[in-house]
C-alpha positions as CSV (number, residue, x, y, z in Angstrom):
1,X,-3.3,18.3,8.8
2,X,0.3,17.7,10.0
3,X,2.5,17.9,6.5
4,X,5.1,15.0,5.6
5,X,8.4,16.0,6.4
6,X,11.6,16.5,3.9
7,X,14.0,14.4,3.4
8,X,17.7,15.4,3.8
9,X,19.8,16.7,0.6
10,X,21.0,19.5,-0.9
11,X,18.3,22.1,-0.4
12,X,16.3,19.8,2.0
13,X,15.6,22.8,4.7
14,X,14.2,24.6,1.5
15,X,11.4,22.1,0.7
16,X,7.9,21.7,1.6
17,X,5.7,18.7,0.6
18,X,1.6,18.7,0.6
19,X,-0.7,16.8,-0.2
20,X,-1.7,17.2,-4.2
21,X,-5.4,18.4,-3.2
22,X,-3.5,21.3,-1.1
23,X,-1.9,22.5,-4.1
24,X,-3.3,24.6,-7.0
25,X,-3.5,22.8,-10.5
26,X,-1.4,25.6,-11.6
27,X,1.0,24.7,-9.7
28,X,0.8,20.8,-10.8
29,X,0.8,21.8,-14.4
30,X,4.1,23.8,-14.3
31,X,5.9,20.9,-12.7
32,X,4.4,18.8,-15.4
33,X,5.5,21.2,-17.8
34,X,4.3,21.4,-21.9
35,X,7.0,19.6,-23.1
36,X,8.4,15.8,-22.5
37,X,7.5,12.5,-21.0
38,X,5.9,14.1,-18.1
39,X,4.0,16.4,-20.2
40,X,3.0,13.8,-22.1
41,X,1.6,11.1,-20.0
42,X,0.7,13.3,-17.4
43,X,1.1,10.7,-14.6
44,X,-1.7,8.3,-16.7
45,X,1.1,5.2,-17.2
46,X,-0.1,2.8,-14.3
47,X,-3.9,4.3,-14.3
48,X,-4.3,2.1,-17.4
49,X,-4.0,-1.9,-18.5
50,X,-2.0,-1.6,-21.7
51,X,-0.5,0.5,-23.9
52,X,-3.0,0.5,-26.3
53,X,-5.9,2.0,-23.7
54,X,-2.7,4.5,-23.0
55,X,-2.6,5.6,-26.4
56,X,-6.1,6.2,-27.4
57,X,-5.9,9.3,-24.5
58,X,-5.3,12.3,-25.6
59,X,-3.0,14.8,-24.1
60,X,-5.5,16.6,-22.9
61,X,-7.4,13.7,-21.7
62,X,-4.4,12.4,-19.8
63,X,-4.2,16.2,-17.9
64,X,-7.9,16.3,-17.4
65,X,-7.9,12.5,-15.7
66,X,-5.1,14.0,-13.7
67,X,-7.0,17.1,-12.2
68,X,-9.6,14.7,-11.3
69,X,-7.7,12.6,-9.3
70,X,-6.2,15.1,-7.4
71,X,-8.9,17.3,-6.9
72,X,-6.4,20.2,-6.5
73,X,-7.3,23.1,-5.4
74,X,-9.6,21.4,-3.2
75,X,-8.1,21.3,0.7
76,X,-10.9,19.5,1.8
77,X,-11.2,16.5,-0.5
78,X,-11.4,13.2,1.1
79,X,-8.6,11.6,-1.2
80,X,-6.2,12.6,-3.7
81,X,-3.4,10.4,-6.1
82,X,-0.2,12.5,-4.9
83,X,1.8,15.3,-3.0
84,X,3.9,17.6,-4.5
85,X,7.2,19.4,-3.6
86,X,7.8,22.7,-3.1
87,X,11.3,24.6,-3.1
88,X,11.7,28.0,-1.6
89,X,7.6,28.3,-2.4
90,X,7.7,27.0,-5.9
91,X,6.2,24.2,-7.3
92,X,9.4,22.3,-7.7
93,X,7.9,18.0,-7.9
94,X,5.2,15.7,-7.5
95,X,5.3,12.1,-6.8
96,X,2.0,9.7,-6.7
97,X,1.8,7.2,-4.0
98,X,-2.4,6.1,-3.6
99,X,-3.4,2.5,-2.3
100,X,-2.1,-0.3,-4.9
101,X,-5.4,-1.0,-6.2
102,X,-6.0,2.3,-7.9
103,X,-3.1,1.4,-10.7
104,X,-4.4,-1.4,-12.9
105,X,-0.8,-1.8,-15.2
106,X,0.4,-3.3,-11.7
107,X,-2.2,-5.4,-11.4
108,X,-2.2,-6.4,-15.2
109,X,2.0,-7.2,-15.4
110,X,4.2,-9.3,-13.6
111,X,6.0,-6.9,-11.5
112,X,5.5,-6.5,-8.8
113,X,4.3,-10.1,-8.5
114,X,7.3,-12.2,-9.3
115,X,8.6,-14.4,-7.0
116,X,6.4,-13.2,-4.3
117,X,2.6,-14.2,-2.9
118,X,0.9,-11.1,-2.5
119,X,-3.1,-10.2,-2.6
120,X,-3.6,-7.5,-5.9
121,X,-6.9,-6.5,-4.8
122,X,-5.5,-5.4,-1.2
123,X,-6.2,-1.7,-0.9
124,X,-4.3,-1.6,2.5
125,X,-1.1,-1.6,0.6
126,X,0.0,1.7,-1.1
127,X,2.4,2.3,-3.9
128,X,4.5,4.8,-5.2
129,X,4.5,4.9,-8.5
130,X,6.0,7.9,-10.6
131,X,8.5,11.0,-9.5
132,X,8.8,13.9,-11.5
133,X,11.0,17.1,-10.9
134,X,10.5,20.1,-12.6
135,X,12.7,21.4,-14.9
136,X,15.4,24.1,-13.0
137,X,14.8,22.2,-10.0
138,X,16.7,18.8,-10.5
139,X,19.4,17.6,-8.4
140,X,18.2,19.6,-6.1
141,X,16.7,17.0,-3.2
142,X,13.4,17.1,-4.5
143,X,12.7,13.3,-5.4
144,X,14.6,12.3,-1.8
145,X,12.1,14.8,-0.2
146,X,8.8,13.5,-2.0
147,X,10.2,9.6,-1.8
148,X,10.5,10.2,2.5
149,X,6.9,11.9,2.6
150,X,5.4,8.8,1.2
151,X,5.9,7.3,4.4
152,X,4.4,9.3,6.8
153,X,1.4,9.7,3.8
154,X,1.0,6.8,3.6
155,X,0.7,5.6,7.4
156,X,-1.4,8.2,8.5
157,X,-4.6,7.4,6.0
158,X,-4.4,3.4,7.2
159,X,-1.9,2.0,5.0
160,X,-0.4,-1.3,6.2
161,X,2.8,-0.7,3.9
162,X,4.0,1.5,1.0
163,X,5.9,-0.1,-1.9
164,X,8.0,1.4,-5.2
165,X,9.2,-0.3,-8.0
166,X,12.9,1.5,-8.8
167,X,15.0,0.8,-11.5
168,X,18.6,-0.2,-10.6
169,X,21.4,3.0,-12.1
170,X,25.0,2.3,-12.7
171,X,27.5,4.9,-11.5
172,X,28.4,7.5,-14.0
173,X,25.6,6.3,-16.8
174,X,22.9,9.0,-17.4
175,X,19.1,7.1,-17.3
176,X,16.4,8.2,-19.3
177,X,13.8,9.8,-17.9
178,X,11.3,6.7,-19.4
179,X,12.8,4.4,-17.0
180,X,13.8,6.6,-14.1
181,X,10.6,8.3,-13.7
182,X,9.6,5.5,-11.4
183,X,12.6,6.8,-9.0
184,X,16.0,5.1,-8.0
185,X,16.7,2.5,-5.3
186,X,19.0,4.8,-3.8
187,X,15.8,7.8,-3.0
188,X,14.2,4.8,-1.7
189,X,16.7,2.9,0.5
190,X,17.2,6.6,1.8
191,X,13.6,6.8,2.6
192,X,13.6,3.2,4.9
193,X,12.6,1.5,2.5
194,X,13.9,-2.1,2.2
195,X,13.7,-4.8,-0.7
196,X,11.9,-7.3,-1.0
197,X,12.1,-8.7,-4.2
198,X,14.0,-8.1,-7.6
199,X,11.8,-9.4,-10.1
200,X,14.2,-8.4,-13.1
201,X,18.0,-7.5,-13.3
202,X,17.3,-4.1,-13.1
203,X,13.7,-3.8,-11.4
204,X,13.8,-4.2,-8.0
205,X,10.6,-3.8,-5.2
206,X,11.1,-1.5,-1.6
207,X,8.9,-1.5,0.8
208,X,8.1,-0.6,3.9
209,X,5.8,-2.6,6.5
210,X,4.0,-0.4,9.3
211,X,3.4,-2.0,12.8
């Protein structure tokens, strides 16, 4: 299976991206890491309708619904939710990108719907929907190199377009990882992507539209 390629940045000729099911869960789990947001929600955020479904998961609930949906370990599995990054051979990111339809919070909230007139329920359009770089490894080109695999992913198992939902950074203001785990505008515009809508003053939608 021909791999997406990296994107350019700091350590770009370093990095490797693969399909999750390619990878081994132990590799998943130490970008994930045991402490912090990621650790916590283990990539479960959008799989549900509300944060009161989100709560009543356990950790270890939230990391075992992960393993299923990647099905790592497993080369060849028909689907999976995600790739991850390698840097120099280690496990290094992960993003998930998986047809629209498999994230019900999108399809419960308003964004991405505002102020555009779009079908939920159409599983030809994929979405990118959380980043996350493994500790050591930041600011490293990791999220630029997972953000321009999503594109070739994407294409290549039928998608019609590939969407993300960044939140807008000001120069020279840190972001917490609770709002910038769903990636910046800039990895995205980087990646081809192109907006489409801004539903809030600091959520905007990119996407790209395959011929």
């Amino acid at each position: 299976m021909e791999r997406p390629p990296a994107a350019a940045g700091p350590d770009s000729s370093r990095i490797t991206v693969v399909p999750a099911n390619e990878a081994s869960w132990e590799d998943l789990a130490a970008v994930f890491g045991e402490r912090g947001d990621p650790a916590r929600c283990q990539c479960q955020w959008f799989k549900v309708t509300g944060r009161e479904e989100w709560r009543l998961l356990s950790r270890e609930a939230r990391g075992q619904a992960l393993r299923e949906q990647t099905d790592c370990g497993h080369p060849d599995a028909p689907q999976t939710s995600g790739l991850v990054a390698y840097l120099d051979g280690e496990p290094a990111g992960w993003v998930a990108v998986e047809p629209r339809t498999a994230y019900p919070r999108l399809a419960a909230k308003r964004i991405p719907w505002t102020g555009r007139d779009e079908d939920r329920e159409d599983p030809a359009v994929w979405a990118v929907t959380c980043f996350v770089t493994r500790a050591g490894y930041r600011k490293r080109g990791v999220a630029r190199a997972l953000a321009a695999a999503t594109v070739p992913y994407a294409k290549e198992r039928g998608a019609r377009a590939v969407e993300g939902y960044p939140m807008l950074t000001e120069p020279g203001k840190d972001v917490p990882w609770g709002e910038l785990f769903v990636g910046s505008r800039g990895i995205f515009e980087e990646a081809g992507f192109d907006e489409v809508s801004r539903p809030s003053p600091r959520r905007v939608v990119m996407r790209v539209d395959f011929p």
